[in-house]
BAMI-197695 format. One record per residue (C-alpha): residue number from 1; residue in three letters; x, y, z. Coordinates in nm, 3 decimals. Example, Ala and Ser with C-alpha at 12.3 -4.5 7.8 and 13.67 -1.06 7.14 Angstrom:
<rs>
 pos code       X       Y       Z
   1  Ala   1.230  -0.450   0.780
   2  Ser   1.367  -0.106   0.714
</rs>
This chain:
<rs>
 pos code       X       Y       Z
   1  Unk  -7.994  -2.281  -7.036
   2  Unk  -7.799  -2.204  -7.421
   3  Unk  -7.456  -2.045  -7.374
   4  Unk  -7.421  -1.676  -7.497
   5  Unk  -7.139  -1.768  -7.630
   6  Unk  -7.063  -2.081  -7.890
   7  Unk  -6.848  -2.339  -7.691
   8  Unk  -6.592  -2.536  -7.906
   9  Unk  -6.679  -2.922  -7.875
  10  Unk  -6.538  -3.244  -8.005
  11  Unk  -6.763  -3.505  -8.082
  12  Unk  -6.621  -3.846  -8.208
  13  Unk  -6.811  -4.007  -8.468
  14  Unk  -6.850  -4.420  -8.521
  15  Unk  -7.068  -4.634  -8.702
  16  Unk  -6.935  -5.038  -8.777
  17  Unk  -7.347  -5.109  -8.899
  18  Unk  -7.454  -5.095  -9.265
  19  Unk  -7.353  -4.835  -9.484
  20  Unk  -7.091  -4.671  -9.239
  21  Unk  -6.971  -4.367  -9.464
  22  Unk  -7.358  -4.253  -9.520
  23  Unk  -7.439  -4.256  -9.124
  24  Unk  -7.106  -4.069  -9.048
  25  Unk  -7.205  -3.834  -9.349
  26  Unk  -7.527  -3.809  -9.178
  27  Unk  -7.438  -3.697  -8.885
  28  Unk  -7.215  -3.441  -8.919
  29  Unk  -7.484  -3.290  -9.194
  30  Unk  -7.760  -3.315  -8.916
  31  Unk  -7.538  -3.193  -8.636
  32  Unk  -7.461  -2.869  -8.861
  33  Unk  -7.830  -2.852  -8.956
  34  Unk  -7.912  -2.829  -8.565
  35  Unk  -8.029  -2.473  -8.456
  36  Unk  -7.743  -2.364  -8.241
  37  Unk  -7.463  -2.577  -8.398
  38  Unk  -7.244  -2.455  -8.626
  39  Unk  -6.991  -2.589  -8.837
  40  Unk  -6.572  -2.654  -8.765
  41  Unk  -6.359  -2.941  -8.929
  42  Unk  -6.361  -3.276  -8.976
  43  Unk  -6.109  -3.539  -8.945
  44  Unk  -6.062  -3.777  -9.221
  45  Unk  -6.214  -4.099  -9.177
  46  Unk  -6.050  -4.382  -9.011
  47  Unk  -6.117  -4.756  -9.033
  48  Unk  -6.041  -4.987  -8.745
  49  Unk  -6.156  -5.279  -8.532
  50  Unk  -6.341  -5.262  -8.202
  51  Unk  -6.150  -5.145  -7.893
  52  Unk  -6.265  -5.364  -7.590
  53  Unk  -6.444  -5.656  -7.509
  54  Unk  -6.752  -5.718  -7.727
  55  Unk  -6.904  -5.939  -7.918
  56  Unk  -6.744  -6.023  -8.275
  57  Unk  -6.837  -5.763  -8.527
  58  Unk  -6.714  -5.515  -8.808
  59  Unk  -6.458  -5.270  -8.832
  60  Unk  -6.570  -4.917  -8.732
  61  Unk  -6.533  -4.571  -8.952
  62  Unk  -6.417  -4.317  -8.712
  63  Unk  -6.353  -3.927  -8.716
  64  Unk  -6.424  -3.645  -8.500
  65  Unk  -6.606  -3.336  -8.565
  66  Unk  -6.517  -2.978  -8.453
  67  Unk  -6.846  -2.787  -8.365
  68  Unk  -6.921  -2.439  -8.191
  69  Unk  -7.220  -2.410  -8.007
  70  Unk  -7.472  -2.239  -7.839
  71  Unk  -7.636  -2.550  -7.681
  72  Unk  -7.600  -2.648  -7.342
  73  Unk  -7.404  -2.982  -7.234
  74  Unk  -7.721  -3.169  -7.210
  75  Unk  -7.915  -3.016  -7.488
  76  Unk  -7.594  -3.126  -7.703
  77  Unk  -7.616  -3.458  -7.586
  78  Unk  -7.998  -3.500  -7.633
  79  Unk  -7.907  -3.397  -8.012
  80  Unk  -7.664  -3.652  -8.058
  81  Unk  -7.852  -3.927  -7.887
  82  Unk  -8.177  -3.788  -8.131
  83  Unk  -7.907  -3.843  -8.444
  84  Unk  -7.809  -4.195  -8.335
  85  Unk  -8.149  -4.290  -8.297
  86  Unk  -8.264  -4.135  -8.622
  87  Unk  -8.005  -4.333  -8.809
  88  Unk  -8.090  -4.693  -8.627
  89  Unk  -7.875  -4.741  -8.277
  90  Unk  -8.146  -4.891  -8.049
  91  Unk  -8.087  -4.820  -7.692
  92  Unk  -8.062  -5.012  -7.475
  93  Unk  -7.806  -5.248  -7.575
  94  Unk  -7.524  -5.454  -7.439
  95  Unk  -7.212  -5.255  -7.405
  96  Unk  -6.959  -5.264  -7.673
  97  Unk  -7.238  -5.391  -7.960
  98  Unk  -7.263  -5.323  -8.288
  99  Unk  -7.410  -5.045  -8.391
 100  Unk  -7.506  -4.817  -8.718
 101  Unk  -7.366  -4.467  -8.534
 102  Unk  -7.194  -4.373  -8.206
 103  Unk  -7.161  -4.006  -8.127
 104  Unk  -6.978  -3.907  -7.829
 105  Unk  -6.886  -3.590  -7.677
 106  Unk  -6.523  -3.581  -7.658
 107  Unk  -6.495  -3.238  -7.530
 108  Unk  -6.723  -2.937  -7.469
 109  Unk  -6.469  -2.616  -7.438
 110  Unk  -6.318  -2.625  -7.108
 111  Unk  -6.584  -2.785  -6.910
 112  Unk  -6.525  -3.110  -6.681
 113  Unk  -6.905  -3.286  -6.671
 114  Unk  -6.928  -3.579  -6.440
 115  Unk  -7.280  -3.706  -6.474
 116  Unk  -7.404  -4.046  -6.490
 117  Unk  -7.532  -3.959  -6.861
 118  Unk  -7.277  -3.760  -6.957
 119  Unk  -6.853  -3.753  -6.904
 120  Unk  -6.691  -3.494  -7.028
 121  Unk  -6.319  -3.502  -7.122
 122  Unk  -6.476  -3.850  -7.245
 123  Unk  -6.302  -4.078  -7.018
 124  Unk  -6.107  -4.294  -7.279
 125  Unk  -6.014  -4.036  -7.515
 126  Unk  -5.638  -4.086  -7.464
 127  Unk  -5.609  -4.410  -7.493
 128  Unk  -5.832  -4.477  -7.831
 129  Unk  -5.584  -4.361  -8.177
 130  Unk  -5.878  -4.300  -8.406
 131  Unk  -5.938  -4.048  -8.134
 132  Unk  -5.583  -3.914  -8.089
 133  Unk  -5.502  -3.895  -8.438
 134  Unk  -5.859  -3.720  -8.538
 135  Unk  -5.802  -3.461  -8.285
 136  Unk  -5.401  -3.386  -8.366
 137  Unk  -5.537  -3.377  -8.731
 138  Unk  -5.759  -3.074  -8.664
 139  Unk  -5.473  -2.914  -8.453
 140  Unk  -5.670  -2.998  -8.097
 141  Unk  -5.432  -2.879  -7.819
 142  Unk  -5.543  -3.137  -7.594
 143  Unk  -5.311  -3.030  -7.296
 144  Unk  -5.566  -2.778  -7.212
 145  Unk  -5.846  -3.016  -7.181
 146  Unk  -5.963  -3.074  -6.813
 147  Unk  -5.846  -3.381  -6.635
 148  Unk  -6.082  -3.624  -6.513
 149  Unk  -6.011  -3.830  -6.153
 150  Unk  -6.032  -4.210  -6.265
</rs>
């Protein structure tokens, strides 16, 4: 069911795959373009390696995206899955791989989501800088975000 309301959500925004800039362009333009999303900020773009195990690959561009939406938590995520898709991330695939976009939820107002498909603070957001930085960039007071049990 939509909200009434537009929710404020984070979504973090990778791609380490072919043209890198032009899939995180892509994405935010599609996201925006999505009936219920509307527009926020955007971080500036970060370059950095891979954090984790995985196999050997490319640096990643990074930002995050400010949104406000009318969509529901899973609705949101089936657009973002759609976006990857559209732009060439195959699923399934071995964890960590390389891949041409990567859109996670980061945060979705002040809900705590604990689904098998879908964790919401994402679970690593605090420990990943081209998060942290993204989000202190658009003046995210991430003190307020719910707290996940590990």
């Amino acid at each position: 069911m939509p909200c009434v309301t537009p929710v404020v959500v984070h979504v973090g925004l990778g791609s380490n795959v072919g043209d890198r800039d032009a899939h995180l362009r892509a994405a935010v333009a599609a996201l925006g373009a999505t009936r219920g999303i509307g527009g926020g900020g955007l971080s500036s773009v970060r370059e950095g390696a891979l954090v984790g195990d995985g196999p050997p690959q490319g640096p990643f561009l990074n930002a995050v995206v400010e949104l406000r939406t009318t969509l529901a938590p899973a609705a949101l995520l089936g657009v973002c899955l759609a976006i990857e898709q559209a732009r060439g991330r195959e699923r399934p695939a071995p964890k960590n791989s390389p891949r041409p976009l990567d859109l996670d939820i980061l945060a979705y107002g002040s809900a705590r989501i604990d689904r098998r498909d879908l964790v919401v603070p994402h679970r690593e957001w605090a420990n990943r800088e081209f998060v942290t930085a993204p989000l202190a960039e658009l003046g995210v007071d991430t003190g307020a975000w719910p707290q996940l049990e590990r």
